[in-house]
mmCIF file of the N, C-alpha and C atoms, coordinates in Angstrom:
data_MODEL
# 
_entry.id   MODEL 
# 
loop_
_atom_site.group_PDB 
_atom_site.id 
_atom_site.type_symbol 
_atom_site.label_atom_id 
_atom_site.label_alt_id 
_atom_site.label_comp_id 
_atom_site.label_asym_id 
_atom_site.label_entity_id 
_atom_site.label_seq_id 
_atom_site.pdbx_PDB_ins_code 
_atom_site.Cartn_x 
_atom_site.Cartn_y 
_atom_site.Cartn_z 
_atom_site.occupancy 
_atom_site.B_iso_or_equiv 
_atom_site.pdbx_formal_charge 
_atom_site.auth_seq_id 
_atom_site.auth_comp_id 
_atom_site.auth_asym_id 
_atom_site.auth_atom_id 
_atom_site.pdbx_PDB_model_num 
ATOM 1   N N  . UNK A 1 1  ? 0.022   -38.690 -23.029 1.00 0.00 ? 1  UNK A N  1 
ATOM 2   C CA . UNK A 1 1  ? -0.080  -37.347 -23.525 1.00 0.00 ? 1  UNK A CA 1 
ATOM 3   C C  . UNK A 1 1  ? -1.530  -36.903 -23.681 1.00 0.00 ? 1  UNK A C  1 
ATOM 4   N N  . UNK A 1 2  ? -2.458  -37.924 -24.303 1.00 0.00 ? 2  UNK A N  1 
ATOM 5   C CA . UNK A 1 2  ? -3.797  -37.750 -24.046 1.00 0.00 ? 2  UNK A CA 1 
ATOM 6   C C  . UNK A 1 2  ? -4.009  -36.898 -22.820 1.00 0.00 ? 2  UNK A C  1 
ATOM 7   N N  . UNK A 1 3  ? -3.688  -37.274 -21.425 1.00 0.00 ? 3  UNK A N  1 
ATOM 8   C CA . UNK A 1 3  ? -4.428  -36.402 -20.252 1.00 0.00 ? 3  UNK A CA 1 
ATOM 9   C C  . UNK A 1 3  ? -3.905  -34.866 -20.468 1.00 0.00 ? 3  UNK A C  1 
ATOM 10  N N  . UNK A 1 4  ? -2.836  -34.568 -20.826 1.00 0.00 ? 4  UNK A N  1 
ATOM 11  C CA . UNK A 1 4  ? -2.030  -33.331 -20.942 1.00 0.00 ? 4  UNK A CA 1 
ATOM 12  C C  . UNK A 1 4  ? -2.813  -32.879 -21.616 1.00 0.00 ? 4  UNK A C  1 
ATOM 13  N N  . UNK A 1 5  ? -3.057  -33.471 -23.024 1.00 0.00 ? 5  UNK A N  1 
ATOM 14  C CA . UNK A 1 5  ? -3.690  -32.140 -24.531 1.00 0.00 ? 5  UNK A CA 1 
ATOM 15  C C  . UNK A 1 5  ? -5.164  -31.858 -24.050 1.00 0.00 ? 5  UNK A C  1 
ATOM 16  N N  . UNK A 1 6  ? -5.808  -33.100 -23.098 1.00 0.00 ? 6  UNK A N  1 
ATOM 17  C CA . UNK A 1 6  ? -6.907  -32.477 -22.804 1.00 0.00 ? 6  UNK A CA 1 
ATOM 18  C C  . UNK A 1 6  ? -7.175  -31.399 -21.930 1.00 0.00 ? 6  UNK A C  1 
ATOM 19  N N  . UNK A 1 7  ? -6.615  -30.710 -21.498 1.00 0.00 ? 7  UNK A N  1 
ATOM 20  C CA . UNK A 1 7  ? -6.462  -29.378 -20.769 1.00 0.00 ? 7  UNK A CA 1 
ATOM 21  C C  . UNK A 1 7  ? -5.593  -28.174 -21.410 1.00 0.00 ? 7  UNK A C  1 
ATOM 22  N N  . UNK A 1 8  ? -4.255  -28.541 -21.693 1.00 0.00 ? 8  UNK A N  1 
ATOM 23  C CA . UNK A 1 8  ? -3.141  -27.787 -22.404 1.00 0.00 ? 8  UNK A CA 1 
ATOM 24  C C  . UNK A 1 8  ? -3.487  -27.724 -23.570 1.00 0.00 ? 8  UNK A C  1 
ATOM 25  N N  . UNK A 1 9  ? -4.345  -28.492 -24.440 1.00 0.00 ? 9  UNK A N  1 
ATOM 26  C CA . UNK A 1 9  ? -4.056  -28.242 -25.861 1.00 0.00 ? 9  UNK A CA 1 
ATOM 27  C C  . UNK A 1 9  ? -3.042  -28.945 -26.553 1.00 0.00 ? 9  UNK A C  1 
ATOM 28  N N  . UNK A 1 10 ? -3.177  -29.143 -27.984 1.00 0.00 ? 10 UNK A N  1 
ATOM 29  C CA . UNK A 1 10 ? -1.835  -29.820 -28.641 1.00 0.00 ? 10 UNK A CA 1 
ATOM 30  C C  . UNK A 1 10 ? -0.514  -28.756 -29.150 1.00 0.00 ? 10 UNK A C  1 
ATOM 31  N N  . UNK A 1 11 ? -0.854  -27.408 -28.475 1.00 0.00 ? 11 UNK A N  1 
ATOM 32  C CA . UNK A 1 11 ? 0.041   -26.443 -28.826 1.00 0.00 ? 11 UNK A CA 1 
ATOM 33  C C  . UNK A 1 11 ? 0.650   -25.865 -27.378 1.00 0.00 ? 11 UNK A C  1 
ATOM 34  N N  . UNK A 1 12 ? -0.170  -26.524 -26.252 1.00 0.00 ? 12 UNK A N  1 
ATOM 35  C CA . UNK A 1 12 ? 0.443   -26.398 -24.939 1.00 0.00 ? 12 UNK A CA 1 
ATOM 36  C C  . UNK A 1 12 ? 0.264   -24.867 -24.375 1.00 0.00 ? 12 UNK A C  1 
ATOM 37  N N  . UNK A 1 13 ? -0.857  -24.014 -25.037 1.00 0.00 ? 13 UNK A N  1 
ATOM 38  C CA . UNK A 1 13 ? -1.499  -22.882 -24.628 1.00 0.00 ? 13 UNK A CA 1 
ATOM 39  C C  . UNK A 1 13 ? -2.727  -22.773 -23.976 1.00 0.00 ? 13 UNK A C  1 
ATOM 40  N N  . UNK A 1 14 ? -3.218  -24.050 -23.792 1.00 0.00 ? 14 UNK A N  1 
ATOM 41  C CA . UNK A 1 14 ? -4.328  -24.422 -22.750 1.00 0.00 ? 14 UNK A CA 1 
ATOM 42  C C  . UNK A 1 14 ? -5.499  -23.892 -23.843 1.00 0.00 ? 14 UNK A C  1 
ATOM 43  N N  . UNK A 1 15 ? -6.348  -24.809 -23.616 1.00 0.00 ? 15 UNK A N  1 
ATOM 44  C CA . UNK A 1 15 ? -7.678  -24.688 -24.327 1.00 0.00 ? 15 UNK A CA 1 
ATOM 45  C C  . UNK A 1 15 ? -8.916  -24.428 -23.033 1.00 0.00 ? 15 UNK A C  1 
ATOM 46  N N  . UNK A 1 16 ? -8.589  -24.256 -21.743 1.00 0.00 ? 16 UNK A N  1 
ATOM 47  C CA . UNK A 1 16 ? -9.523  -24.448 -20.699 1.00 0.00 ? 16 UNK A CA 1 
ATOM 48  C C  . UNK A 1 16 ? -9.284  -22.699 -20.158 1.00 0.00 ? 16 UNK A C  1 
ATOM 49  N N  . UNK A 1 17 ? -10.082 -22.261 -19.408 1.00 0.00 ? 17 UNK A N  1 
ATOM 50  C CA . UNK A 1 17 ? -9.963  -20.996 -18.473 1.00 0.00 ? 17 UNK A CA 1 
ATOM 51  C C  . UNK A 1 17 ? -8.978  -21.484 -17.530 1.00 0.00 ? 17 UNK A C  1 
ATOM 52  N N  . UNK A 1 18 ? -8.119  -20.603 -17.113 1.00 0.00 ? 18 UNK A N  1 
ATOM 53  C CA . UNK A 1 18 ? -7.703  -20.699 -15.999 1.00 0.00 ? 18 UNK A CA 1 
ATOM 54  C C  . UNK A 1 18 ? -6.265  -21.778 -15.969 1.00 0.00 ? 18 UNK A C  1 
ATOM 55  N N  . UNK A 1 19 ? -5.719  -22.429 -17.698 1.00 0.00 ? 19 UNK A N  1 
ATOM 56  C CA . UNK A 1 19 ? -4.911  -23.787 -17.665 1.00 0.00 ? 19 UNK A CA 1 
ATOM 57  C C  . UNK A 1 19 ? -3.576  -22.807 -18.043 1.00 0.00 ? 19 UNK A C  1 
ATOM 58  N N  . UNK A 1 20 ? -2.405  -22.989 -17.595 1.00 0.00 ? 20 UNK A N  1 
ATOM 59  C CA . UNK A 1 20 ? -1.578  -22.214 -17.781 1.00 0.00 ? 20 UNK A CA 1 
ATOM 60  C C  . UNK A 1 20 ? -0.660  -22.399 -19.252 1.00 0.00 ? 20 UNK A C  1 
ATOM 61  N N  . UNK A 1 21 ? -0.265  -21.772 -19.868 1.00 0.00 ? 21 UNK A N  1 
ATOM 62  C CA . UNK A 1 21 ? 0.399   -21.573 -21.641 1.00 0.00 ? 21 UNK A CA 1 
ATOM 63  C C  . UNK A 1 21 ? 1.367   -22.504 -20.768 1.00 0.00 ? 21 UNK A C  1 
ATOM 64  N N  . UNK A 1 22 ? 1.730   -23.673 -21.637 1.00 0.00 ? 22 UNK A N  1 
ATOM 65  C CA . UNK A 1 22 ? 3.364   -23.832 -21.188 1.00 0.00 ? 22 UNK A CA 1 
ATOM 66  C C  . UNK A 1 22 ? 4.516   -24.015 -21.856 1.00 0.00 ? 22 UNK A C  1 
ATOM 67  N N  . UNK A 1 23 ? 4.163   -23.094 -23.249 1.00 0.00 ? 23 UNK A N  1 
ATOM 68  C CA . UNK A 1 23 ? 5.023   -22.650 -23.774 1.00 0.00 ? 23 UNK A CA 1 
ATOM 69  C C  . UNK A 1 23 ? 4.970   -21.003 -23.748 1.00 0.00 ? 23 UNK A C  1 
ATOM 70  N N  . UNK A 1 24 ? 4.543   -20.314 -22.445 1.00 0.00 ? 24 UNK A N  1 
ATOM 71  C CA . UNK A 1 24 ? 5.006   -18.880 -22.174 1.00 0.00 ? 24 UNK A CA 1 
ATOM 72  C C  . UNK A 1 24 ? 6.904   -18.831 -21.792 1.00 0.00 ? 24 UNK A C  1 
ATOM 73  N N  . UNK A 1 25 ? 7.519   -17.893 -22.337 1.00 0.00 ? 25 UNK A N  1 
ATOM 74  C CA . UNK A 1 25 ? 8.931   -18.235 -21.969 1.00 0.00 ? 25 UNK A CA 1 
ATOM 75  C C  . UNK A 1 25 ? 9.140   -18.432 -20.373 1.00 0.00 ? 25 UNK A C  1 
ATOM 76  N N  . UNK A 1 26 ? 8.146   -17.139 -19.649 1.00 0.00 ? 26 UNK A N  1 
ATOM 77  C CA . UNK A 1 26 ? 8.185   -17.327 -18.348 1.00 0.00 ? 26 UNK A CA 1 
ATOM 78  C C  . UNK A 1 26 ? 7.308   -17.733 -17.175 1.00 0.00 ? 26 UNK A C  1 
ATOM 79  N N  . UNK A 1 27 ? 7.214   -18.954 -17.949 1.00 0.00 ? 27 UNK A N  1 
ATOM 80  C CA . UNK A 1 27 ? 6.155   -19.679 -17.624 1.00 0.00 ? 27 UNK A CA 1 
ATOM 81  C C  . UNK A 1 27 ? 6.429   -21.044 -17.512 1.00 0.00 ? 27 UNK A C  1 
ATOM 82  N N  . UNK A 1 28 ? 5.415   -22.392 -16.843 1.00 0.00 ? 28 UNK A N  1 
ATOM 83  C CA . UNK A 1 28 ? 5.868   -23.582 -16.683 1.00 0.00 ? 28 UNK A CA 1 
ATOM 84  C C  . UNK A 1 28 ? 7.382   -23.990 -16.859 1.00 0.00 ? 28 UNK A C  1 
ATOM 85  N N  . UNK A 1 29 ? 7.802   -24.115 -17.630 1.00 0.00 ? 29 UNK A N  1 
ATOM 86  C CA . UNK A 1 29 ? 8.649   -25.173 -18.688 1.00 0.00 ? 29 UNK A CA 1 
ATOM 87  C C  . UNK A 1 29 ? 10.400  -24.657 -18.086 1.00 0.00 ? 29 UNK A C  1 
ATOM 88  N N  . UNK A 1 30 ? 10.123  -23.030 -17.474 1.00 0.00 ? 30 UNK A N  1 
ATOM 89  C CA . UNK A 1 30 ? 10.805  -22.263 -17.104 1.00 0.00 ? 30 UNK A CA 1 
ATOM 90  C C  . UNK A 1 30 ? 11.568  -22.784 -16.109 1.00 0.00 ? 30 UNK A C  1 
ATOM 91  N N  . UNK A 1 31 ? 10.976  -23.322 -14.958 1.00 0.00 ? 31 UNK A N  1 
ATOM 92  C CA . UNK A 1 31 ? 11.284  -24.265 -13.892 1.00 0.00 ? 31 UNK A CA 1 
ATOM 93  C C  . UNK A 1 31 ? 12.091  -25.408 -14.207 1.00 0.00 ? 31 UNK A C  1 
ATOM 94  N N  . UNK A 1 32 ? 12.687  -26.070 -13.053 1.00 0.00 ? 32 UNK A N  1 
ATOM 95  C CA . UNK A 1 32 ? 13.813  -26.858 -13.197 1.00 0.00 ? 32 UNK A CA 1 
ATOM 96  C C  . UNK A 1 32 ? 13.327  -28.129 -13.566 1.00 0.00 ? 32 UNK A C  1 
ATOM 97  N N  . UNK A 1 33 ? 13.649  -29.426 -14.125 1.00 0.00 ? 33 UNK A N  1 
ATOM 98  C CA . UNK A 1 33 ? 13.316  -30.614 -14.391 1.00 0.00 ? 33 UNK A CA 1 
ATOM 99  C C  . UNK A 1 33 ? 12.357  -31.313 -13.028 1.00 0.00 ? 33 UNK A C  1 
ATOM 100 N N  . UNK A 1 34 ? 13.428  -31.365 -12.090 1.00 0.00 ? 34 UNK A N  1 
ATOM 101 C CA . UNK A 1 34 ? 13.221  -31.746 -10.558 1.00 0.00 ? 34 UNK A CA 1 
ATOM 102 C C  . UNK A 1 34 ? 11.504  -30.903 -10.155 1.00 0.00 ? 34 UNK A C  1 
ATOM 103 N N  . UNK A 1 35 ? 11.683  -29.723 -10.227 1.00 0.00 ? 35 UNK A N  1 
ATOM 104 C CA . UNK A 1 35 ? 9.992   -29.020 -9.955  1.00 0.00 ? 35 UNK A CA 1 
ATOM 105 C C  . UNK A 1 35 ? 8.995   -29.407 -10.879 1.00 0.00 ? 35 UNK A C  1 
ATOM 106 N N  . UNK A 1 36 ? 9.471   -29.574 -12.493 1.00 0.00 ? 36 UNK A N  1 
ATOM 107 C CA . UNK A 1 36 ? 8.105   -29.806 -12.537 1.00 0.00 ? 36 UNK A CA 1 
ATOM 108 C C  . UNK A 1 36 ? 7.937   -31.372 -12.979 1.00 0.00 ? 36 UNK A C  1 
ATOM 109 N N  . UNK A 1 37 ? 8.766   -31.983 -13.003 1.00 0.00 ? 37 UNK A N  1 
ATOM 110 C CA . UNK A 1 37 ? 8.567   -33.755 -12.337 1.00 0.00 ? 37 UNK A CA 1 
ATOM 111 C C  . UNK A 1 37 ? 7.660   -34.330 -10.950 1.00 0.00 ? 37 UNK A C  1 
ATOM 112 N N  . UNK A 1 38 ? 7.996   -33.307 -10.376 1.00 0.00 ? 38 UNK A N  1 
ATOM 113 C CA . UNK A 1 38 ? 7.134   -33.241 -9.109  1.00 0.00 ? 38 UNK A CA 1 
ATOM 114 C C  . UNK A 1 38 ? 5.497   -32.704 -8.943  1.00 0.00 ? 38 UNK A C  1 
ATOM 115 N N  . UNK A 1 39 ? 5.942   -31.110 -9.481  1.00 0.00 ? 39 UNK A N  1 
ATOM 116 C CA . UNK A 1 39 ? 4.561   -31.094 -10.003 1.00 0.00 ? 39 UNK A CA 1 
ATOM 117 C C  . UNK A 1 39 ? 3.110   -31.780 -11.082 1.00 0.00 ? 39 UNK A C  1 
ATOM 118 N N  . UNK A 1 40 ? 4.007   -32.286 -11.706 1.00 0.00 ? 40 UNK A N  1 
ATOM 119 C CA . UNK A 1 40 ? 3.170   -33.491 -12.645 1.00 0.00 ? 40 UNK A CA 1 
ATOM 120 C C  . UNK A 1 40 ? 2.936   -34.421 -11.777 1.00 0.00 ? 40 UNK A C  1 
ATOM 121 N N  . UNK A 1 41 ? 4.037   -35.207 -11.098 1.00 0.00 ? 41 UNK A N  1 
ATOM 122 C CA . UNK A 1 41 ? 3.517   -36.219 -10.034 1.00 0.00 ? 41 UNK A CA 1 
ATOM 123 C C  . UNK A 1 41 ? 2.385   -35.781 -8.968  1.00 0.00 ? 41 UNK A C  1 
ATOM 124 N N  . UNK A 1 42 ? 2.414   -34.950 -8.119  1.00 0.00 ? 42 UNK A N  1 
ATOM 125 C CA . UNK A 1 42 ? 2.180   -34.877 -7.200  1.00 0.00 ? 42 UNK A CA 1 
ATOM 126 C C  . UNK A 1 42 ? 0.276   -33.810 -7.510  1.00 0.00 ? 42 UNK A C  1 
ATOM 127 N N  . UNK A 1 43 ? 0.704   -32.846 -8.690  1.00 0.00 ? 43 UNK A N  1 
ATOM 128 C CA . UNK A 1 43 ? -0.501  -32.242 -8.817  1.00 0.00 ? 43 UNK A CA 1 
ATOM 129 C C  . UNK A 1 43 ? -0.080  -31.149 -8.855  1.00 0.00 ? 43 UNK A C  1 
ATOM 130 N N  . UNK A 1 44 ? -0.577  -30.172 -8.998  1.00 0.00 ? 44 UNK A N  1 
ATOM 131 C CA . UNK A 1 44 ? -0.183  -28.660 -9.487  1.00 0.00 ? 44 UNK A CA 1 
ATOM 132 C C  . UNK A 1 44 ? -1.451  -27.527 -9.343  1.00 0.00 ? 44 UNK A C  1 
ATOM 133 N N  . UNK A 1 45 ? -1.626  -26.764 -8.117  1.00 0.00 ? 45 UNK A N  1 
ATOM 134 C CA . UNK A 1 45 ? -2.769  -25.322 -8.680  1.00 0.00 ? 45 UNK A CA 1 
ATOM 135 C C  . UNK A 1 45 ? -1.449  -24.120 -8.727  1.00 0.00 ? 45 UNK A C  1 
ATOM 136 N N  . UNK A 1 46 ? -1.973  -23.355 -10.157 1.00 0.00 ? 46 UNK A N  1 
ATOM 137 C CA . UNK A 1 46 ? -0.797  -22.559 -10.542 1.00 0.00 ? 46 UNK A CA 1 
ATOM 138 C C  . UNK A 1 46 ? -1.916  -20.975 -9.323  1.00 0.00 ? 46 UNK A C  1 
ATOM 139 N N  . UNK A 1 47 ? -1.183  -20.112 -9.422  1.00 0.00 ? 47 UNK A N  1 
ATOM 140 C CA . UNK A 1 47 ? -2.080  -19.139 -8.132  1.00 0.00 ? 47 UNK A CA 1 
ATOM 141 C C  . UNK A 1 47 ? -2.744  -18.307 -9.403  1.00 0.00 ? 47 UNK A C  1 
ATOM 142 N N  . UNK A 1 48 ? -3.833  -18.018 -8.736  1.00 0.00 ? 48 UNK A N  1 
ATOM 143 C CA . UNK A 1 48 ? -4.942  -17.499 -9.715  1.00 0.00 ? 48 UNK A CA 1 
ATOM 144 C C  . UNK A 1 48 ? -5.762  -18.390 -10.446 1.00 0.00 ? 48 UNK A C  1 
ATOM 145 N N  . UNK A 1 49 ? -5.461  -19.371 -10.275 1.00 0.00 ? 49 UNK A N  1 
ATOM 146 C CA . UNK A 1 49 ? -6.137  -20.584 -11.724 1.00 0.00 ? 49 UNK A CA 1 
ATOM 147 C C  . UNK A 1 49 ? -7.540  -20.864 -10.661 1.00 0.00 ? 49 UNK A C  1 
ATOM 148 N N  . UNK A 1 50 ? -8.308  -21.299 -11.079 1.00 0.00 ? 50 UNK A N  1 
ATOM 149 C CA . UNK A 1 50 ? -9.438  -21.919 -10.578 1.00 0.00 ? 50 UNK A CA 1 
ATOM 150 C C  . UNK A 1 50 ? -9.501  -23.480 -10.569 1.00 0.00 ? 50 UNK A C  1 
ATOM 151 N N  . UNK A 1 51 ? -8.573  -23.860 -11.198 1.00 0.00 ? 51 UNK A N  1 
ATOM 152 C CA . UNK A 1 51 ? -8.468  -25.446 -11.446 1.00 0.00 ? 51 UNK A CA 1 
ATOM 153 C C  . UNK A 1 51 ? -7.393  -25.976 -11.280 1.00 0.00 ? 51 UNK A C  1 
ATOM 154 N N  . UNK A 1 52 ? -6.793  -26.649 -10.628 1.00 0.00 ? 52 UNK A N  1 
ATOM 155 C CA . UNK A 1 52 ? -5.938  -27.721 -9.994  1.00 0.00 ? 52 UNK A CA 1 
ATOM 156 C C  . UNK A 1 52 ? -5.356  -28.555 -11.393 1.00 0.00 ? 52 UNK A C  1 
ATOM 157 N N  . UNK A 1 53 ? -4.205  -28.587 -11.631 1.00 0.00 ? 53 UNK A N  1 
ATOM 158 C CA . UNK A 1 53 ? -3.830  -29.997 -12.504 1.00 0.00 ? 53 UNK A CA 1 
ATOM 159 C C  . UNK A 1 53 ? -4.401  -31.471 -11.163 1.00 0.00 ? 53 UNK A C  1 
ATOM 160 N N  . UNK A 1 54 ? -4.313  -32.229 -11.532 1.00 0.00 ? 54 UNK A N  1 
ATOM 161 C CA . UNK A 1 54 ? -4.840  -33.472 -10.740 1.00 0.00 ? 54 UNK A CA 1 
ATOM 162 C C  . UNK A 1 54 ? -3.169  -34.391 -10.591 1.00 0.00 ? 54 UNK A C  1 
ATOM 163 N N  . UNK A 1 55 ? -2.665  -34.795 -9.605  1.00 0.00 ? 55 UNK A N  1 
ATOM 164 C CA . UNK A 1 55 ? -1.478  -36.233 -9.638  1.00 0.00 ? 55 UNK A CA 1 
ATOM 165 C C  . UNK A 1 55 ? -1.435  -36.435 -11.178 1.00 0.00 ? 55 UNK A C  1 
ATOM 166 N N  . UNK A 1 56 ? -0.636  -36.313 -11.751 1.00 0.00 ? 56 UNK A N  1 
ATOM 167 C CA . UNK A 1 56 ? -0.217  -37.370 -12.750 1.00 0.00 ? 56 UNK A CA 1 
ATOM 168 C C  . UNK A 1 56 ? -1.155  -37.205 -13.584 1.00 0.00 ? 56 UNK A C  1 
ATOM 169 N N  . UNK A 1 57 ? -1.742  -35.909 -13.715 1.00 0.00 ? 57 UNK A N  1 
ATOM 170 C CA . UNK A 1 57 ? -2.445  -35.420 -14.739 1.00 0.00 ? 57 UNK A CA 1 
ATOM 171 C C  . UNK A 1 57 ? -3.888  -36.278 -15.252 1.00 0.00 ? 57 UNK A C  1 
ATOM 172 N N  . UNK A 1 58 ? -4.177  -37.089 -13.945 1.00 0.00 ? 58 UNK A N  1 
ATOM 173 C CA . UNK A 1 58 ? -5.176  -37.804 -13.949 1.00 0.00 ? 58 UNK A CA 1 
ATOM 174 C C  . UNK A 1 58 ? -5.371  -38.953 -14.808 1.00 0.00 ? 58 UNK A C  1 
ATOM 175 N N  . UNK A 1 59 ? -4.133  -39.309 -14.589 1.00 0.00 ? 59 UNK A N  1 
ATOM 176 C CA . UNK A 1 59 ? -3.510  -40.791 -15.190 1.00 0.00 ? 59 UNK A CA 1 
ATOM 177 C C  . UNK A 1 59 ? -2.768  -41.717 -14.073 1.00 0.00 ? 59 UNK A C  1 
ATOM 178 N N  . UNK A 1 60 ? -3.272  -41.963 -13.600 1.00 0.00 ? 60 UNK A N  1 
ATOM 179 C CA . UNK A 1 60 ? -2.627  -42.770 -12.328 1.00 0.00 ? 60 UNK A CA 1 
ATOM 180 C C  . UNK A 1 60 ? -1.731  -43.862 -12.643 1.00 0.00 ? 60 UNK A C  1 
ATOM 181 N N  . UNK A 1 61 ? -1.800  -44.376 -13.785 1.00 0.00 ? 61 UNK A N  1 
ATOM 182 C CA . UNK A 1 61 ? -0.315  -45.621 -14.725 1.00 0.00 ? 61 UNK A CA 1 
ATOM 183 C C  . UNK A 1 61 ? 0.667   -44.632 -15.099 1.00 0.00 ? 61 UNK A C  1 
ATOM 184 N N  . UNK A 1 62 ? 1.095   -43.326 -14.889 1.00 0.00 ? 62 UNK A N  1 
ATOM 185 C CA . UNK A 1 62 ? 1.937   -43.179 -15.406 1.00 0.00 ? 62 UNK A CA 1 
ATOM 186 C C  . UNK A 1 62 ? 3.493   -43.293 -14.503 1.00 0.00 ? 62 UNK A C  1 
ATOM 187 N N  . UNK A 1 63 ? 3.819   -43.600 -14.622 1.00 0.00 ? 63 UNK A N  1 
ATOM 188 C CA . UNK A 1 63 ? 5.470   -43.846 -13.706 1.00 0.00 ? 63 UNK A CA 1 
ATOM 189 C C  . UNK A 1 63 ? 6.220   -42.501 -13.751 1.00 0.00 ? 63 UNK A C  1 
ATOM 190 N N  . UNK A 1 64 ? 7.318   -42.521 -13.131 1.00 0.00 ? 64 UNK A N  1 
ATOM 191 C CA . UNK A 1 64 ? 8.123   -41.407 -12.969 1.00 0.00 ? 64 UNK A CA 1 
ATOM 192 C C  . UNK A 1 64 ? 8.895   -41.289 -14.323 1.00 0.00 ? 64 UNK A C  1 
ATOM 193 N N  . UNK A 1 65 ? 9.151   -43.165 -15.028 1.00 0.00 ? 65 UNK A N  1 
ATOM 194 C CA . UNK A 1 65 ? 9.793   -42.276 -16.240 1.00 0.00 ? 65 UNK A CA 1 
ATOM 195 C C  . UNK A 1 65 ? 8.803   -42.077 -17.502 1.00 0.00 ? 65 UNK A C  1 
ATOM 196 N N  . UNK A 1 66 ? 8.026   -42.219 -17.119 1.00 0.00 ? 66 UNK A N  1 
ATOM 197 C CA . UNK A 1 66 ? 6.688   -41.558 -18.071 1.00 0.00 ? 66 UNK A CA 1 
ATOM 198 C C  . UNK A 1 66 ? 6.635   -40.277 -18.288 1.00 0.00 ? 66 UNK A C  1 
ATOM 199 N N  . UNK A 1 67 ? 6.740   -39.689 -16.991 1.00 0.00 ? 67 UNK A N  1 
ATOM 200 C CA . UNK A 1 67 ? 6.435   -38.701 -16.507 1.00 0.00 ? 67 UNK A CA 1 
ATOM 201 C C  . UNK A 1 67 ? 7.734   -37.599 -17.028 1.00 0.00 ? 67 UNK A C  1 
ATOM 202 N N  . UNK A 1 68 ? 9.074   -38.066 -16.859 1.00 0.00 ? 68 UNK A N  1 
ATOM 203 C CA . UNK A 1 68 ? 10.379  -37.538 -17.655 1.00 0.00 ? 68 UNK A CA 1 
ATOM 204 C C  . UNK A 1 68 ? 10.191  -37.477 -18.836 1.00 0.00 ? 68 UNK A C  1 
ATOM 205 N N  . UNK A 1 69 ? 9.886   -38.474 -19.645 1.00 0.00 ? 69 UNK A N  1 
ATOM 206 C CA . UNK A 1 69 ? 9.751   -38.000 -21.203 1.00 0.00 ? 69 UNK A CA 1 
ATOM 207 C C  . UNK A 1 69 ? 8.524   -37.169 -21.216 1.00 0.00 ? 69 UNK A C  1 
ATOM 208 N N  . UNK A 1 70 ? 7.409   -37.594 -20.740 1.00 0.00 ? 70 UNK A N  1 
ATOM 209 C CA . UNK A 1 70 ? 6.596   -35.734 -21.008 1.00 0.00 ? 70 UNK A CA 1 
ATOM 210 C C  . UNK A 1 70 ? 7.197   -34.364 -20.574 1.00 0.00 ? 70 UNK A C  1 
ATOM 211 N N  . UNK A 1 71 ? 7.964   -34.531 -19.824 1.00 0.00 ? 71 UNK A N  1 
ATOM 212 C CA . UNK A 1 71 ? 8.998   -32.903 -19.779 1.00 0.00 ? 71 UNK A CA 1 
ATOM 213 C C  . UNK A 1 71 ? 9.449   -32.787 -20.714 1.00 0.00 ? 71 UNK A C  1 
ATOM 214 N N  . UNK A 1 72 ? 10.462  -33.980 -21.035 1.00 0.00 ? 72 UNK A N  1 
ATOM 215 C CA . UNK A 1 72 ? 11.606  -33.573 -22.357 1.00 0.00 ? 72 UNK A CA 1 
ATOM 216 C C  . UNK A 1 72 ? 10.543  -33.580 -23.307 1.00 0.00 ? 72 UNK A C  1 
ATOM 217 N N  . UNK A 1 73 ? 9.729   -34.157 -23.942 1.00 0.00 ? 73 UNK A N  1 
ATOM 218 C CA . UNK A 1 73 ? 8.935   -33.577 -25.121 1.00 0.00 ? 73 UNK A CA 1 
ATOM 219 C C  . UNK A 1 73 ? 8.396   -32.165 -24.838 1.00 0.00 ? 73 UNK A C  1 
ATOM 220 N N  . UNK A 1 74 ? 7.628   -32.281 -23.803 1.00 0.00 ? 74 UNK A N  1 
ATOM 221 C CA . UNK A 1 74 ? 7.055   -30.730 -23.781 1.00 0.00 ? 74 UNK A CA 1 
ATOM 222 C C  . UNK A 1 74 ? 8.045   -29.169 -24.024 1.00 0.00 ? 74 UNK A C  1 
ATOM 223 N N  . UNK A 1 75 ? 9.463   -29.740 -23.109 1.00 0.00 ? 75 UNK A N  1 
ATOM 224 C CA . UNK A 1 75 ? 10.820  -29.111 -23.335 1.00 0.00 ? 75 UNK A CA 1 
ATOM 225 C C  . UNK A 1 75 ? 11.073  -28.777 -24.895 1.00 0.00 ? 75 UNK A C  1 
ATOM 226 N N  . UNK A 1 76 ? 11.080  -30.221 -25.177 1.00 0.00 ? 76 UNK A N  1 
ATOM 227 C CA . UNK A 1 76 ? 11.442  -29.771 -26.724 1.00 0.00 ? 76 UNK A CA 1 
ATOM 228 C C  . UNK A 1 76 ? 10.309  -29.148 -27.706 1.00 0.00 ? 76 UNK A C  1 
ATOM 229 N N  . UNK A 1 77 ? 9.260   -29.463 -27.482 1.00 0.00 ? 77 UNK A N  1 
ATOM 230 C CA . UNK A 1 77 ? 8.179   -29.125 -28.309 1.00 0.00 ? 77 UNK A CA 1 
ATOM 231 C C  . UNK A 1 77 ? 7.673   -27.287 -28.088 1.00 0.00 ? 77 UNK A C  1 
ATOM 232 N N  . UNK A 1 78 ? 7.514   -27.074 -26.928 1.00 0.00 ? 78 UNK A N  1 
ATOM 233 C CA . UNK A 1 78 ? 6.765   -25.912 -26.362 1.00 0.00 ? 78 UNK A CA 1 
ATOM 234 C C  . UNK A 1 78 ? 7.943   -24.371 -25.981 1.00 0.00 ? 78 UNK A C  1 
ATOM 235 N N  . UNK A 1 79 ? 8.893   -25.106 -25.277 1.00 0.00 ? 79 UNK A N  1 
ATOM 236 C CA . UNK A 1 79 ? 9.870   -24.296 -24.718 1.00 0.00 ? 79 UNK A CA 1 
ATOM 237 C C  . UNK A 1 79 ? 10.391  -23.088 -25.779 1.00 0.00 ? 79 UNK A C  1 
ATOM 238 N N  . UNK A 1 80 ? 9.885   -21.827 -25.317 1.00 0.00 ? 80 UNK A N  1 
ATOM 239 C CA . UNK A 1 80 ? 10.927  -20.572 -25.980 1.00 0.00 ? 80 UNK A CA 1 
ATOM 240 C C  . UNK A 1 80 ? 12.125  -20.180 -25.822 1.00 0.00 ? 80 UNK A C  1 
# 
C-alpha cells in the first residue's frame, strides 16, 4: 500500500498533479475488478495525466493476489 499512498494519498485523492481521485464516483474504482487488476498489473496513463502509474505501482513483489486485495480495500475504503 506504501507504493499506492505515495502518489494517491491516504484518502485516495492523489497528492501529485496529474494522479487521478480514486474515490471520484466516476472515476477509477468505477471500472470492473478484471480492468483495474490489470491496470495495476500492467501500468496505467489515465488521458490527460502527465504521469504514468508504473506495473504494479512500482513494486515489482507484488503478486496478482496482492494486487486483489488492494482493489477490495481501495473498493471498500474510497468507493462512492
Amino acid at each position: 500500500m506504501n507504493s499506492c499512498v505515495a502518489c494517491h494519498g491516504a484518502d485516495g485523492q492523489g497528492v501529485l498533479p496529474g494522479v487521478p481521485d480514486l474515490a471520484a464516483a466516476d472515476g477509477f474504482l468505477a471500472r470492473s475488478d478484471a480492468t483495474l487488476l490489470q491496470r495495476i498489473r500492467d501500468g496505467y496513463q489515465s488521458p490527460g495525466s502527465p504521469l504514468a502509474m508504473p506495473p504494479k505501482g512500482g513494486n515489482p513483489s507484488l503478486t496478482d493476489d496482492d494486487i486483489k486485495a488492494v482493489v477490495e480495500y481501495m473498493k471498500k475504503t474510497f468507493a462512492r
